[in-house]
C-alpha positions in Angstrom: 0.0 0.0 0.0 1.4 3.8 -1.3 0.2 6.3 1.1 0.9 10.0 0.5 0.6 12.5 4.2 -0.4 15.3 3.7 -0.9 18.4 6.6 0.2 21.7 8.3 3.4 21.5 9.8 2.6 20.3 13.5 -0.3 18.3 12.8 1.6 15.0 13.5 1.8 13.3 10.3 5.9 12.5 10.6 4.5 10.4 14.5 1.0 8.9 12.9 3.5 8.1 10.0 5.4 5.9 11.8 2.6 4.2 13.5 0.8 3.6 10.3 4.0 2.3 8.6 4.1 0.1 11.6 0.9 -1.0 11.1 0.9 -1.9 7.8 4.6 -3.5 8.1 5.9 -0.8 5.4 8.9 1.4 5.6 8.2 5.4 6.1 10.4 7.6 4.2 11.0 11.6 3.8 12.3 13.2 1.3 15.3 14.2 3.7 15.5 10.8 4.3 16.6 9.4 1.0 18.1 12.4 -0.3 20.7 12.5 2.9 21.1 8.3 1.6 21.9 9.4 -1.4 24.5 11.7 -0.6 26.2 9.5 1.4 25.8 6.8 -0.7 27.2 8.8 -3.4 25.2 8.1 -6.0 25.2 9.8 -9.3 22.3 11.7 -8.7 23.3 11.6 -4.9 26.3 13.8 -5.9 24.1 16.0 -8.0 22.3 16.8 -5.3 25.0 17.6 -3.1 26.3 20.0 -5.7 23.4 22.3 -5.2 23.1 21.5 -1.5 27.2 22.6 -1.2 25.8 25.9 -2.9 23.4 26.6 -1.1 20.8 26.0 -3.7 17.6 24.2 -3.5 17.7 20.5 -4.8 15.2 20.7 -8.0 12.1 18.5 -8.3 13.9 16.3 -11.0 16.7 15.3 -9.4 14.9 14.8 -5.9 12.0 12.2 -7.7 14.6 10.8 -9.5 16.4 9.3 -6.2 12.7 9.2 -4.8 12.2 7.1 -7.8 15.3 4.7 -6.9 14.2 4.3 -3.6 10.6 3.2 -4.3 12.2 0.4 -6.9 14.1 -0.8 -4.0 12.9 -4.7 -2.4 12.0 -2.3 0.7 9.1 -0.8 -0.8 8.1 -3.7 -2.2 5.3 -4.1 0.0 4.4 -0.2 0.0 5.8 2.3 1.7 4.2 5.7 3.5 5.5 8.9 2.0 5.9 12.1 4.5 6.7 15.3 3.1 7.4 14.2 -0.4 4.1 16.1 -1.8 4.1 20.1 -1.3 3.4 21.3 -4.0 1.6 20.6 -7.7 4.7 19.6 -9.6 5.8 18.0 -6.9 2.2 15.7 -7.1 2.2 15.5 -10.5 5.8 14.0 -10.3 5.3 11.5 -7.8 2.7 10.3 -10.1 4.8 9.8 -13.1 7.5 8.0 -11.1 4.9 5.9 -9.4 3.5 5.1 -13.2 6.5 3.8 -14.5 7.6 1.8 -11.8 3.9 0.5 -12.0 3.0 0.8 -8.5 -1.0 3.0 -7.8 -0.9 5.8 -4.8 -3.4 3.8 -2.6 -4.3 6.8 -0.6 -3.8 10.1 0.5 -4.2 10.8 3.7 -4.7 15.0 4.9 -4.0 16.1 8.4 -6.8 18.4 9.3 -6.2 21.3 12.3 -7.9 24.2 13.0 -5.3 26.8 13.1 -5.9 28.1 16.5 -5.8 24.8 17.9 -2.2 24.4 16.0 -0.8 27.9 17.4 -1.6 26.7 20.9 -0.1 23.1 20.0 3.0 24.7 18.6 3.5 27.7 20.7 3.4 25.1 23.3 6.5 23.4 22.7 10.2 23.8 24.2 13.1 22.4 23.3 16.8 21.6 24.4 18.9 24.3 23.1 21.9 21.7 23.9 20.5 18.4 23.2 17.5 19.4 21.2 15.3 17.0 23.2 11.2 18.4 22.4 8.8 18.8 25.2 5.0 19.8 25.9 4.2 22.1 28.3 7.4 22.5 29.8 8.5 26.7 30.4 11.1 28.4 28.4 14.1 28.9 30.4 13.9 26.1 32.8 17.3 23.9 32.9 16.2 20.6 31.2 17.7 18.8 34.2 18.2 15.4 32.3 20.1 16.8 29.6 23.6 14.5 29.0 25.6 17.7 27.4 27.8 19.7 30.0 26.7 22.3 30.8 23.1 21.1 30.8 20.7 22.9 28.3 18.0 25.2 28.7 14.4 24.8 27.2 13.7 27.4 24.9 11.2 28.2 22.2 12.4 28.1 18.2 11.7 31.0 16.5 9.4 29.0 14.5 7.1 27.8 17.0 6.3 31.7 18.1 2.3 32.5 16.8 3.4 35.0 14.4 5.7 32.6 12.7 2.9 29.6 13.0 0.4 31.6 11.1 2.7 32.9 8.7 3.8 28.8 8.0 -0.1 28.2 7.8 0.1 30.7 5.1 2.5 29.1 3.1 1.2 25.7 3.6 -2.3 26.8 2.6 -0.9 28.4 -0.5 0.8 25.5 -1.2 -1.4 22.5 -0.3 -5.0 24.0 -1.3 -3.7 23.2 -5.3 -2.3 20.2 -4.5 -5.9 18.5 -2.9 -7.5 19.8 -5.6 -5.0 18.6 -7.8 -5.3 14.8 -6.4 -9.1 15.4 -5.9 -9.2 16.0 -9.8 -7.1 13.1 -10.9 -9.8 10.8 -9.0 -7.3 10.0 -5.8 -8.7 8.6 -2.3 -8.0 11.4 0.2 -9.0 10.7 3.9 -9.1 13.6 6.1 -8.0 12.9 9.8 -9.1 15.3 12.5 -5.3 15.3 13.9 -6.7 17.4 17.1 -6.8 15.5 20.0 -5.0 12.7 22.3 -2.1 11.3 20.4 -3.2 7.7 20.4 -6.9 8.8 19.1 -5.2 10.5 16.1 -3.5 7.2 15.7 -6.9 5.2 15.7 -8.5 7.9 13.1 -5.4 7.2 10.8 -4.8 3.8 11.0 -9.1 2.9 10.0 -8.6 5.0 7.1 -6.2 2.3 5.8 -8.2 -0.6 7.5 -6.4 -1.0 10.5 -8.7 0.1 12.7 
């Protein structure tokens, strides 16, 4: 089964990814993931990419399906494999779908993250992390000393930049921009899209994802 996650950033899909991956005893891959393979790996395209990435450019659509393309023909993915962050945008969907064409494999479903944006702001603006081991926490208070922290000194919990309302919004923003197209885009082209409320406990976001792929 090919499953395609779509959602705002902080609606969860990269932990529901792994459980529905899990679930249906298929890898989960980024596009981070297997571009950082590939560089290490070396591969023609691998080095390619690194080209643009030593220049500070961004890696173009072409070169990023084509190692997404080498690492859906892999025996790993044989089974399926749940896709996280690979779709952002219409090229990028429309891309996918050639590569998934000629390495005759169908996108099952795609599965879209739902939040109400206020709901995300206080989810985000919620969250502290490690400024020395990067550890994440929930409800812990900016500028406490994360006591367990293994670096020397010990680290402080602070907020990113990112997670601050103003910049949640303006992410929302982007990702409406971006992601409105792209539903309509698969919506068009006759794709299965379940929507999963992604509010709520983190085990009753699991149990909403993992029925839409009849694990439930």
């Amino acid at each position: 089964m090919i499953v395609v996650l779509l959602g705002p950033p902080g609606a969860g899909k990269g932990t529901q990814g792994e459980r529905v991956a899990a679930a249906l005893g298929v890898p989960k891959i980024a596009t981070g993931d297997v571009l950082r393979a590939a560089v290490k790996a070396g591969t023609p395209l691998g080095l390619e990419a690194k080209g643009y990435m030593d220049r500070g450019d961004l890696v173009p659509d072409a070169v990023i399906l084509g190692i997404m393309k080498q690492a859906l023909a892999a025996p790993e993915q044989a089974r399926g494999v749940v896709l996280d962050g690979v779709v952002r945008t219409v090229p990028q969907a429309e891309g996918l779908s050639h590569v998934l064409a000629e390495l005759g494999k169908p996108l099952d479903l795609v599965m879209l993250f739902t939040i109400a944006e206020e709901a995300l702001v206080a989810r985000l603006s919620g969250r502290t992390v490690c400024d020395a081991c990067q550890t994440p926490f929930t409800g812990r208070t900016p500028g406490e000393t994360h006591a367990e922290c293994t670096h020397a000194p010990k680290g402080t919990l602070v907020r990113r930049k990112d997670d601050e309302p103003a910049a949640i919004h303006n992410r929302m923003a982007v990702y409406e921009a971006q992601t409105a197209p792209v539903i309509a885009w698969y919506r068009a082209h006759g794709a299965h899209i379940a929507e999963i409320d992604a509010f709520g406990a983190l085990d009753d976001v699991t149990a909403r994802a993992l029925k839409a792929v009849g694990k439930g």
